[in-house]
C-alpha positions in Angstrom: -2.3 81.3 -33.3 1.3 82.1 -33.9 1.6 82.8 -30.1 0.0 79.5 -29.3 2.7 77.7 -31.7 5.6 79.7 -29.9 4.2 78.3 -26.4 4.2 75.2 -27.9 7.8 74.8 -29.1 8.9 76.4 -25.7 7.1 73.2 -24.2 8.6 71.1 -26.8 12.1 72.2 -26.1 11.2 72.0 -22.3 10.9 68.4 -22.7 13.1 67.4 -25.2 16.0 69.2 -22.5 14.0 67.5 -19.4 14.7 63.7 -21.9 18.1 65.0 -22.1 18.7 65.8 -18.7 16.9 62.1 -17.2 19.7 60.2 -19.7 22.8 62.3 -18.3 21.1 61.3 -14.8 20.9 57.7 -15.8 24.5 57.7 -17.1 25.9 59.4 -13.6 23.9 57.1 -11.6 26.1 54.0 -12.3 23.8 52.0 -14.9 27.0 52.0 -17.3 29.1 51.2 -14.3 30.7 47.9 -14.1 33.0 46.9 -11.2 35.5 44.0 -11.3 38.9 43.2 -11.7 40.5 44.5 -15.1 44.6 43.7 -13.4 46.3 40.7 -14.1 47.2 41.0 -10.5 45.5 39.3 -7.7 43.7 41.0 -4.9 46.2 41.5 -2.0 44.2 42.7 0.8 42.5 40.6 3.4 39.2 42.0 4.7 38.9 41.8 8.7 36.4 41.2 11.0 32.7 43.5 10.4 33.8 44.3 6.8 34.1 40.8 5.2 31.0 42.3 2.6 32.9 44.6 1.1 33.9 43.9 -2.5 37.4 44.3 -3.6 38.8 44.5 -7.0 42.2 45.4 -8.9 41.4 47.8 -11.2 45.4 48.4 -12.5 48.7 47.1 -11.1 52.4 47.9 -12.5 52.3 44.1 -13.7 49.7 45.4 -16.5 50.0 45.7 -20.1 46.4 46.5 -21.3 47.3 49.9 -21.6 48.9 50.4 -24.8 52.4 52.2 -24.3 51.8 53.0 -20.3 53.6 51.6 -17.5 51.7 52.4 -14.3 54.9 53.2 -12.0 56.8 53.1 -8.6 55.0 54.3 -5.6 51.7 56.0 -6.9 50.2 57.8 -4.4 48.0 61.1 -4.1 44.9 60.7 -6.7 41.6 62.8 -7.9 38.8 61.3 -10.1 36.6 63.6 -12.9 33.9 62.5 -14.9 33.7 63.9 -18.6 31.0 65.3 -20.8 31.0 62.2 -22.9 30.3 59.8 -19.5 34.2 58.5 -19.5 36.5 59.1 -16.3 40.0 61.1 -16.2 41.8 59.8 -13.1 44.7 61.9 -12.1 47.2 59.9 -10.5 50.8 61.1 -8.6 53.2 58.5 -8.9 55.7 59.4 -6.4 59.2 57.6 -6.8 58.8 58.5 -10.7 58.7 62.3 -9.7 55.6 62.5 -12.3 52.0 63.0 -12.7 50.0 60.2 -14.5 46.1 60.6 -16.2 44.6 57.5 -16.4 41.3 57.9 -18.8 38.9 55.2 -18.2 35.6 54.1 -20.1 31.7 54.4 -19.1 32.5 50.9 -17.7 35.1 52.2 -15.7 37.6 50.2 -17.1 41.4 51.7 -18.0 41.8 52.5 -21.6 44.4 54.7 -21.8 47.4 56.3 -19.8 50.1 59.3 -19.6 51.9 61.5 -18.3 51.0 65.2 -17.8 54.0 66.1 -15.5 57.6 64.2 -15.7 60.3 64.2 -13.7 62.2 66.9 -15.6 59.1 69.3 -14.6 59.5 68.3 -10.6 63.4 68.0 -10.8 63.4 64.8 -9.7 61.2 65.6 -6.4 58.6 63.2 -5.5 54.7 63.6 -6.0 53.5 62.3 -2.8 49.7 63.0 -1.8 47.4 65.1 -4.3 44.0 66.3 -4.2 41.7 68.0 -6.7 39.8 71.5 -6.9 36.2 71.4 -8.5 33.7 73.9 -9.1 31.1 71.4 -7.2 33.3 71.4 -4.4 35.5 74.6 -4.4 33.6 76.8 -6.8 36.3 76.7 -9.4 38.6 74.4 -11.1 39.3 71.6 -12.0 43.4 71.5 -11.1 44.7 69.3 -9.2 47.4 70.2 -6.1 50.4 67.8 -5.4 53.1 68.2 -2.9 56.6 67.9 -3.6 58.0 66.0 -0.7 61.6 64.4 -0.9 64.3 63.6 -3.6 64.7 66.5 -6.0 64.8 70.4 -4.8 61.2 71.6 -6.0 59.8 71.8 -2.5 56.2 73.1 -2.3 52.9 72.9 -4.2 52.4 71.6 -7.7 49.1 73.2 -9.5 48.2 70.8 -12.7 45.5 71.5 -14.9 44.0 67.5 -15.4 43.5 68.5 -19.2 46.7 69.5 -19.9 48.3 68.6 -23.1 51.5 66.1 -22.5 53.5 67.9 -25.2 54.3 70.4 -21.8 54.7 67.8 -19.8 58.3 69.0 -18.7 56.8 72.5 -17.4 55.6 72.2 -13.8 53.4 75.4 -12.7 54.2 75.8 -8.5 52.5 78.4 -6.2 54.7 79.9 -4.4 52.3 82.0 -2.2 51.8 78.7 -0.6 55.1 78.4 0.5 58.0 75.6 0.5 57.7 72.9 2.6 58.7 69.1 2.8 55.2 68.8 0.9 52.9 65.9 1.7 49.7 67.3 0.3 47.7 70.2 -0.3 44.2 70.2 0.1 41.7 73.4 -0.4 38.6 72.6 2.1 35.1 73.1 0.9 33.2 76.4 -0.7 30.3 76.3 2.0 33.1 76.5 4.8 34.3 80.3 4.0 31.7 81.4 0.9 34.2 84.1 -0.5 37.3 83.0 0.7 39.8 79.9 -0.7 41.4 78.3 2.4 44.3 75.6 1.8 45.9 73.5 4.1 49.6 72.4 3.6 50.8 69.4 5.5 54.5 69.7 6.5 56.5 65.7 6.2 59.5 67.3 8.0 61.4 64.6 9.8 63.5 66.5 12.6 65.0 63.6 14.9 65.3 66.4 17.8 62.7 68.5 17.4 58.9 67.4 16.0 59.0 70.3 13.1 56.3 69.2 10.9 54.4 72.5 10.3 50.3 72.8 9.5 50.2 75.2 6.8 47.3 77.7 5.8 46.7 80.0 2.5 43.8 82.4 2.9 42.5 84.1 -0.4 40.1 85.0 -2.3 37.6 82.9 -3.7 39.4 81.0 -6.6 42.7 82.6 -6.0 45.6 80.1 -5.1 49.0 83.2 -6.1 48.1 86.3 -4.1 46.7 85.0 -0.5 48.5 84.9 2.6 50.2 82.1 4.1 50.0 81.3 8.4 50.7 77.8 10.9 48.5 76.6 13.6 49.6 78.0 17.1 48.2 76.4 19.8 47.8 79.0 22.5 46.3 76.9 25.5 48.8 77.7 28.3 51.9 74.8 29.4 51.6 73.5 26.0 55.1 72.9 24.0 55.2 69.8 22.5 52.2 68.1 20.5 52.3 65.1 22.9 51.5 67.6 25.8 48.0 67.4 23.7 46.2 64.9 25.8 43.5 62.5 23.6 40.3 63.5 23.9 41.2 67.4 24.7 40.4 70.4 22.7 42.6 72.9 23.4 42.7 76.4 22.4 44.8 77.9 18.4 44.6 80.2 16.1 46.8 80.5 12.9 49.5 83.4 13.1 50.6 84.9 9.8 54.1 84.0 8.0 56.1 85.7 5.0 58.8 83.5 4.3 58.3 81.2 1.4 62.0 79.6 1.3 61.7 76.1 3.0 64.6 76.8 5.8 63.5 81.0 6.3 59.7 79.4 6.8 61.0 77.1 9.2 62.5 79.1 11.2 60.4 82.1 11.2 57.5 79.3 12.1 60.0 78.3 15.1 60.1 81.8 16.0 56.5 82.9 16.1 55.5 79.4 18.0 53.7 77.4 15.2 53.5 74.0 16.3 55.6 71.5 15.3 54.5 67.4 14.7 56.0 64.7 14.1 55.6 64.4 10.4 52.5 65.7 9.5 51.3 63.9 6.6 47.9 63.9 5.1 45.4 66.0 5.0 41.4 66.1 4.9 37.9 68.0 5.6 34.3 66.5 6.5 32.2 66.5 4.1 28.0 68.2 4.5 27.3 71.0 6.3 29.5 74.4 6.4 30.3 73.8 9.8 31.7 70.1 8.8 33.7 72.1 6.0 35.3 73.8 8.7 36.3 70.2 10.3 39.8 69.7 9.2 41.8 66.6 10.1 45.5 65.9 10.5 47.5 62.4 10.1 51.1 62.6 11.9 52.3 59.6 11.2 55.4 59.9 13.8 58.5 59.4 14.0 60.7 56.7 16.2 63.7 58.3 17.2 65.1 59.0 20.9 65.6 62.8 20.6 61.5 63.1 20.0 60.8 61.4 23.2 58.7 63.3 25.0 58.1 65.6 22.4 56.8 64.2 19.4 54.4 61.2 18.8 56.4 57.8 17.7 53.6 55.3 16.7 51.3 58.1 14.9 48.6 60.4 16.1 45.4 61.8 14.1 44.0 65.4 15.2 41.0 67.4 14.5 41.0 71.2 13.8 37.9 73.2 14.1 37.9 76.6 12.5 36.7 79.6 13.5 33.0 80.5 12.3 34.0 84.0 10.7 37.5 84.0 10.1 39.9 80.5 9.5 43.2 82.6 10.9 41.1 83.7 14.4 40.5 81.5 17.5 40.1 77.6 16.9 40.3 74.2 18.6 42.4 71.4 17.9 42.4 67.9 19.4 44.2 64.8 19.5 41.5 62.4 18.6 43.7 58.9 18.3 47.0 59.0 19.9 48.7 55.8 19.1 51.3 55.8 21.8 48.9 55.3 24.3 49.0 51.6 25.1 45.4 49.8 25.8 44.1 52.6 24.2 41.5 52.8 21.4 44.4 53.7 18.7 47.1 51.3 20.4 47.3 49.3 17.3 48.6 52.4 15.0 51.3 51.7 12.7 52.5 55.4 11.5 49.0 56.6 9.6 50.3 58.3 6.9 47.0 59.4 4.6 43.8 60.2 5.7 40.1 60.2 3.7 37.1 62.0 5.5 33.4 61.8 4.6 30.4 63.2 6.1 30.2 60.4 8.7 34.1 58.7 8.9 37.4 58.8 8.5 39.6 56.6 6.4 42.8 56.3 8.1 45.2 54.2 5.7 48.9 53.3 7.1 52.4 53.2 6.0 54.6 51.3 8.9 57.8 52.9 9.9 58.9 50.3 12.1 57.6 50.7 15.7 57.4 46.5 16.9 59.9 47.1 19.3 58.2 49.3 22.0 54.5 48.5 21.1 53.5 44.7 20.4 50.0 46.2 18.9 51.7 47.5 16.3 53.3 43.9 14.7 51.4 43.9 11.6 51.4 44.8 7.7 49.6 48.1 6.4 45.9 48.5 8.0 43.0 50.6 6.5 41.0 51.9 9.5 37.9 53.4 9.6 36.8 55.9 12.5 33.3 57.3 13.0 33.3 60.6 13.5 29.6 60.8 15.7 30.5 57.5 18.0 34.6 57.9 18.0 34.7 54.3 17.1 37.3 53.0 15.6 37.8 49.6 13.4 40.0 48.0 11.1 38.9 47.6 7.7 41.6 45.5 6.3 45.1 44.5 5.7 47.8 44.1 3.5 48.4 40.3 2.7 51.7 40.2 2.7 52.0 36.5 3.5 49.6 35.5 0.5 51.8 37.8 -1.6 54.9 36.8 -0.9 53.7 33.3 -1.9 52.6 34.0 -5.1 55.9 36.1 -6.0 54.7 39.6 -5.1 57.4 41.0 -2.9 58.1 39.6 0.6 57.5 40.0 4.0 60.6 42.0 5.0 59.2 45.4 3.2 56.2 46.5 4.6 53.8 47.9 1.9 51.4 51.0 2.2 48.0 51.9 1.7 47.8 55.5 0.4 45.7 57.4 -1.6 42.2 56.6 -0.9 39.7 58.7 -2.7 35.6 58.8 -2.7 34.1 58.5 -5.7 30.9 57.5 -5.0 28.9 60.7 -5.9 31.6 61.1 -9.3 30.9 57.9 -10.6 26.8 57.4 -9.4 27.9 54.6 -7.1 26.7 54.4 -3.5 29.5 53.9 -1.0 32.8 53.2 -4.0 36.2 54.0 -2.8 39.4 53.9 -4.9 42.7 53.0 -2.9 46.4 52.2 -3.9 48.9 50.0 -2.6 53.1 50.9 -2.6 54.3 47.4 -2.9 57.3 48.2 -1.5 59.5 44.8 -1.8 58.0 43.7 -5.0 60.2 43.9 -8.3 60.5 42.6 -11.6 62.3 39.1 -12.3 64.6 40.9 -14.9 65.6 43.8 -12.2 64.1 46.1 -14.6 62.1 49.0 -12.6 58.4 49.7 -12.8 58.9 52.8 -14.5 57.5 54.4 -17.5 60.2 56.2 -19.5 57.6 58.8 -19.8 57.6 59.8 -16.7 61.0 59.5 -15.8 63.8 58.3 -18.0 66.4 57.9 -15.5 67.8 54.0 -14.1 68.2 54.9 -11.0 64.5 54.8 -10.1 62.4 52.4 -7.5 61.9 49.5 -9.1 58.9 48.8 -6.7 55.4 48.6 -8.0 51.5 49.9 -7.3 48.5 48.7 -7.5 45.1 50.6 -7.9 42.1 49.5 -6.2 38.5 49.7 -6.2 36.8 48.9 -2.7 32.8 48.9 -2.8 30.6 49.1 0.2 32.1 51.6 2.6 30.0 54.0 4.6 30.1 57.3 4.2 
């Protein structure tokens, strides 16, 4: 009898933890989940042709007060989303002309509730966060932290490792990893688990802005599952005979690479030992990304060079923006690859003709997300006369359409900014599977142009105390009803 009773409590328990379990999945399926606009700032992008069923809603702006003591600042940029144990969100946010790291906590409804800063300018001596991306045991097998590069402005050169949970009393204490090297920093971004099972593989995207000689550098760290300090550090080489420049990379080619090993970690030494050893140089490689499903889509990673519009690169490097697909090696990420110019927008007619300097870049299983930040090009290339575009490019088909636009025209108008500055579109994250809503994107806006009346800047003293910051603000979007 007492067996029977123990078999019977087992069940119980069974159950009782099944009950449990069907709540958390009704909670991470999106029933608590409402989208609309919480900003006091209007929706400033115009959908195009194809995608006019999207929904689009401002979620935060640098306008807002709703959060208590939080000033969402100038230029945010690089984010990553995480959903807690008690079914709120912690949205990590890099705001990039601040020189900080923001975390933005936000309710079961999704809505902002509160906001601060978990790395300040003193931390990143003054060097700007620009893209970010975030390590989680779903994806990576360990984490979460979340990587930032430090790109221009200050001296702190390289990758920024922030634990999301960390207390803002350290605030002023940055954590780097030096194993991955110094380099004019866009982003860091560790691919997924399934791609290399025991191994952690990050790519480093190198925004180096040579006007003679394209020198923007992909990076690789190779280590051990979960280790990010003691790895080794290499650059893509593109072996394929008569190849020198990136534009001798033809669209639509694959040609051959493999990654060669470096040991210099100061910025200038890794430069120069990366000249030396024949890594390839781009034209300011931006953003980084990897396809989502499969292992063999894990070892998909794509580039975004957003170019560079100076007379010395003729020839050399890509002026209007190019994006580029690397496919790893099976066995080994540093052995014998491909690489290939999927979109080159300098050539004219072609399907990418209308690029305006893609800066960041957002990959799914099926697409990817290719978000601008114009450079000024109008003079050669007539295609290219327009504010910042969101594209979307199929990876199966090699399609490629515009999503939307910045409405600049609309915004100047109504007092945001003016026509002069072009804006960009940055930071587009998938948080579909995070939040339990089918096909829900979050996206930014750098409102470049757009400033207070009372010449005050957008700039939480939090984050950085100094006057001399942009005075230019964000906005934080939510855009519903992309495929994946």
């Amino acid at each position: 009898m007492k067996k029977f009773l123990n078999v019977t409590a087992i069940f119980f328990a069974l159950f009782l933890i099944s009950c449990n379990e069907d709540d958390d999945t009704s909670v991470i399926s999106g029933e608590l989940i409402e989208l609309k606009n919480h900003s006091k700032s209007p929706v400033l992008l115009k959908k195009m042709s194809g995608f006019t069923d999207i929904e689009i809603y401002n979620l935060l702006s640098s306008e807002d007060t709703y959060i208590p003591d939080f000033v969402y600042g100038s230029m945010a940029d690089g984010a990553g989303l995480l959903r807690n144990t008690d079914g709120t969100y912690t949205l990590i946010n890099n705001i990039e002309a601040d020189y900080s790291i923001a975390r933005i906590t936000l309710d079961e409804t999704f809505k902002p509730t509160k906001g601060e800063y978990i790395l300040n300018a003193s931390a990143t001596a003054n060097t700007a966060q620009c893209s970010g991306s975030m390590i989680t045991p779903e994806e990576h097998g360990f984490g979460p932290l979340f990587l930032s590069g430090g790109e221009w402005g200050g001296n702190s050169k390289g990758v920024f490792v922030t634990n999301p949970f960390k207390n803002t009393a350290v605030a002023s204490t940055p954590k780097m990893l030096t194993a991955l090297g110094q380099w004019s920093t866009e982003n860091a971004v560790a691919i997924g688990k399934d791609a290399y099972p025991n191994k952690t593989v990050v790519f480093i995207g190198d925004d180096h802005s040579d006007n003679e000689i394209p020198s923007g550098q992909l990076g690789m760290y190779v280590g051990n599952k979960g280790d990010l300090e003691s790895g080794k550090l290499y650059g893509l080489k593109v072996t394929s005979p008569d190849i020198t420049y990136e534009v001798d990379m033809k669209e639509g080619v694959a040609y051959d690479m493999e990654f060669v090993e470096l040991t210099e970690k100061n910025i200038d030494m890794l430069d120069a030992e990366a000249k030396e050893k024949g890594v390839m140089g781009f034209s300011r490689l931006e953003d980084i990304d990897w396809r989502r499903g499969s292992a063999a889509n894990n070892r998909e990673v794509y580039l975004a060079v957003t170019g560079r519009d100076k007379s010395g690169l003729v020839g050399k490097g890509t002026r209007s923006g190019r994006v580029y697909k690397v496919v790893l090696n099976e066995n080994d990420p540093t052995k014998a690859g491909k690489i290939t110019c999927i979109l080159d927008g300098d050539i004219e007619g072609g399907k990418a003709e209308a690029f305006h300097s893609p800066d960041n870049i957002l990959v799914t299983e099926n697409y990817a997300y290719i978000q601008e930040d114009p450079n000024g090009i109008q003079d050669f290339k007539p295609a290219a006369n327009h504010y910042a575009r969101l594209y979307q490019y199929n990876l199966n088909t090699g399609v490629l359409k515009t999503v939307l636009e910045c409405d600049q025209i609309t915004a100047a108008a109504q007092g945001y900014g003016n026509t002069e500055k072009s804006w960009e579109i940055t930071g587009m994250i998938d948080i579909s599977d995070v939040i339990g809503v089918k096909e829900t994107f979050l996206l930014i806006t750098q409102n470049h142009g757009w400033e207070k009346a009372d010449g005050t800047p957008f700039t939480d003293p939090k984050a950085n105390p100094a006057t001399d910051s942009r005075k230019e603000g964000s906005m934080l979007y939510i855009i519903k009803g992309l495929d994946r």
